[in-house]
GUPAVEX-487169 format. One record per residue (C-alpha): x, y, z; residue in one letter. Coordinates in steps of 0.05 Angstrom, whole numbers, plus 5000, padded with zeros to 4 digits. Example, Ala and Ser with C-alpha at 12.3 -4.5 7.8 and 13.67 -1.06 7.14 Angstrom:
2
524649105156a527349795143s
This chain:
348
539850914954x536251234910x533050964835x531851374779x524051024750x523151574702x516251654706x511151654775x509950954806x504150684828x505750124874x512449774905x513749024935x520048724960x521448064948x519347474999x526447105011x531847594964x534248304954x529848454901x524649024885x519049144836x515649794820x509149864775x508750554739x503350984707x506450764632x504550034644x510849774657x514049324713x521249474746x525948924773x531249084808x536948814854x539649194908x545149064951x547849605011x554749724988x552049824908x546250154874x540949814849x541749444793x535749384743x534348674720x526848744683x523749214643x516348994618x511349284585x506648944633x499649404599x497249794556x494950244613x497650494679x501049924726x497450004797x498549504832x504748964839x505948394876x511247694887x506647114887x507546374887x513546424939x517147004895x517846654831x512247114795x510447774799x503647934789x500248624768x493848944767x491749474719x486549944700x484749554636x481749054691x487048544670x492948114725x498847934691x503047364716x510647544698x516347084710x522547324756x527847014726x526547094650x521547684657x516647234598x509747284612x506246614643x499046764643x495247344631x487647384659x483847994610x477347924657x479647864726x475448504754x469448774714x473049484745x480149774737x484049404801x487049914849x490149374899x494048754906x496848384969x499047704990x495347245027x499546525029x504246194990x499446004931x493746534944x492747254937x487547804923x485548424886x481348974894x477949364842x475250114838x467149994855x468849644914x470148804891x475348454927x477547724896x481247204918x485146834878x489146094880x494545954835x495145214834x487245144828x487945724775x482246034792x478946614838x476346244895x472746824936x469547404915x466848004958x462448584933x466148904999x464749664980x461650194933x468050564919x475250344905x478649934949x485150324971x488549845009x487649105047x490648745106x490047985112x489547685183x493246965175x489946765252x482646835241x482846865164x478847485149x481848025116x481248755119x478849265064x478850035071x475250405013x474951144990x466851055010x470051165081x469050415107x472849915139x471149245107x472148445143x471747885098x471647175121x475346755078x472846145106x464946275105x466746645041x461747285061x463148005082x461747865156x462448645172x462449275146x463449955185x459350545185x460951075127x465651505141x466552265113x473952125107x475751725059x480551065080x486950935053x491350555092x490350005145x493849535194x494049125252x496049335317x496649135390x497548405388x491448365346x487248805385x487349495346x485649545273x488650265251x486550655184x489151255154x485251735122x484852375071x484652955120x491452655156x486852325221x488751655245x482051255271x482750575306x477850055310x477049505372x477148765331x470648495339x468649245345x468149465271x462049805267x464950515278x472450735305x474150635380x478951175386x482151735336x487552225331x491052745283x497552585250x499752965198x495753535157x495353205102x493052455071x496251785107x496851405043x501050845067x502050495138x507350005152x507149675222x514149755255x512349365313x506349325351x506149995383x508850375333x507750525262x510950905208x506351315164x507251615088x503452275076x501952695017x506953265042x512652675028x514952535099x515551895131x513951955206x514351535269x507851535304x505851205369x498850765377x496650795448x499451285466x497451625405x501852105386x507152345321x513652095342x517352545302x519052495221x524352055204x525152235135x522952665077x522252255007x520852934973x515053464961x510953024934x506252514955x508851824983x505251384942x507350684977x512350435031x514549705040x520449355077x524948845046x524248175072x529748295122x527248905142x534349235131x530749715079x524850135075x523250345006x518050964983x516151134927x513051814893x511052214852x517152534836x518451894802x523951594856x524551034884x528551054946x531350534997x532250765064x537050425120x531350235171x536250145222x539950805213x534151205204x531750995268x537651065302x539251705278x532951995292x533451595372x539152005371x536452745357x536253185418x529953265465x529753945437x528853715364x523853235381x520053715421x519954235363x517753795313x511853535355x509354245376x510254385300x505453765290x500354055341x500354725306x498854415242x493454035277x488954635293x487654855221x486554175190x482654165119x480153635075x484953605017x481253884954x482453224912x481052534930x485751964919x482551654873x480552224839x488352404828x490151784815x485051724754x487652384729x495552184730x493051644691x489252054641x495352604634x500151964616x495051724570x494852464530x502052444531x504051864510x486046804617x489446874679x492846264706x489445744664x494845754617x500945474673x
């Protein structure tokens, strides 16, 4: 299934408990929709969320709110079912926010571009936490639910842990050339794994974060998203648009199991029955894949096909360069192109 945004999104979260989809785009506005797998999606919401680019989006308070992050450093609170705004926090970051994710029921946080990550609760109201976790922009996050501490990458090329409890950055990792963009959880627990700009994979040991444990090349070009499949397996969206299947220990590319288009995957995220994956890019599209018959269609591809697309992989892999642009970088400048062209939960 395929949706029709009309201009590039920044950011994509599926519902907690119903077949619903939001999409943040670089106009400052917030997509609802309702999909179903015998229908195309059906658009319920259309806000004009802020003045300036929507980056980040995310269902909060058990699904009943969506929340959104933007440039202008403001988090809007937006209702679900009447799509009226319920709080609106103009301060939140003293930086434009790059990142939002879910922590519990009635908590979540936000990162900003110079590196702040906040926590906020939202039947206290109020951010709760607050980590000065990096010196560039936090590009993505990953909350451990177990040991409470939750994970920051950056485009300063660190891997950031943050102990909700004690309330302090308890470690940081060494810098990195590469910048990070994507991290999750692997192995039971065990593996911490980060994408990066130049297309490497590097995997940390938990309790191990000074520097990365193991590493290996995936595709030749950026890993900006990483969904964890299961825990020895991953699947990975690149700037060259393809979704792949890769393999943590063994390492290795499993083989691409789709291609959203030419242009970078900005985001990936699975509906909350995992029957869909949905990408989006910057060919302004959001699409919702059949997880279970892309997988099985691509189980079902010949030895042959798999074989060819791996030793295509490993000739990519000897002529790897950094890309030319950063992530951020491009990010900043969609943002500026649009713009040429065209008190937070105190108040519930």
């Amino acid at each position: 299934m395929e949706v029709t945004l009309g201009k590039i999104p920044f950011d994509l979260d599926f519902h907690p408990s119903s077949s619903l989809v939001a999409a943040g785009l670089i106009t400052g506005d917030l997509h609802l929709y309702r999909y179903a797998e015998d229908s195309l999606p059906q658009r319920l919401l259309n806000v004009n969320a802020h003045d300036e680019s929507c980056r980040a989006v995310r269902f909060v308070d058990s699904g009943r709110i969506i929340a959104t992050g933007s440039p202008d450093c403001s988090i809007l609170a937006t209702d679900v079912e009447t799509g009226n705004t319920v709080a609106r926090r103009e301060d939140a970051h003293g930086a434009a926010l790059s990142r939002l994710i879910n922590l519990t029921e009635t908590t979540f946080c936000s990162g900003d571009d110079e590196g702040c990550i906040k926590v906020w609760d939202t039947r206290k109201r109020t951010c709760c936490n607050t980590f000065n976790a990096h010196e560039e922009y936090v590009s993505d996050m990953c909350f451990v639910s177990g040991s409470m501490q939750l994970l920051g990458t950056s485009g300063d090329g660190t891997l950031s842990v943050c102990n909700l409890r004690k309330n302090k950055v308890q470690s940081r990792s060494e810098f990195s050339e590469d910048e990070l963009l994507s991290v999750v959880v692997m192995k039971n627990g065990r593996k911490v794994v980060c994408g990066t700009q130049t297309g490497a994979l590097f995997l940390y040991s938990w309790g191990y974060f000074q520097d990365w444990s193991d590493s290996f090349r995936g595709p030749s070009t950026s890993i900006d998203a990483l969904l964890k499949l299961d825990e020895d397996t991953l699947i990975s969206g690149s700037e060259d648009g393809v979704i792949r299947l890769m393999g943590i220990l063994p390492n290795r590319i499993i083989q691409p199991i789709a291609e959203h288009s030419e242009y970078p995957v900005e985001r990936l995220g699975f509906s909350h029955d995992r029957k869909f994956l949905g990408s989006i890019s910057h060919d302004q599209m959001l699409k919702l894949w059949n997880l279970e018959e892309l997988l099985a269609s691509n189980q079902n591809a010949s030895k042959s096909q798999v074989a060819a697309a791996e030793s295509d992989d490993d000739e990519m892999d000897m002529d790897v360069k950094a890309s030319s642009s950063m992530k951020g970088s491009k990010r900043k400048a969609d943002e500026a192109s649009n713009a040429s062209t065209s008190n937070f939960f105190a108040d519930l």
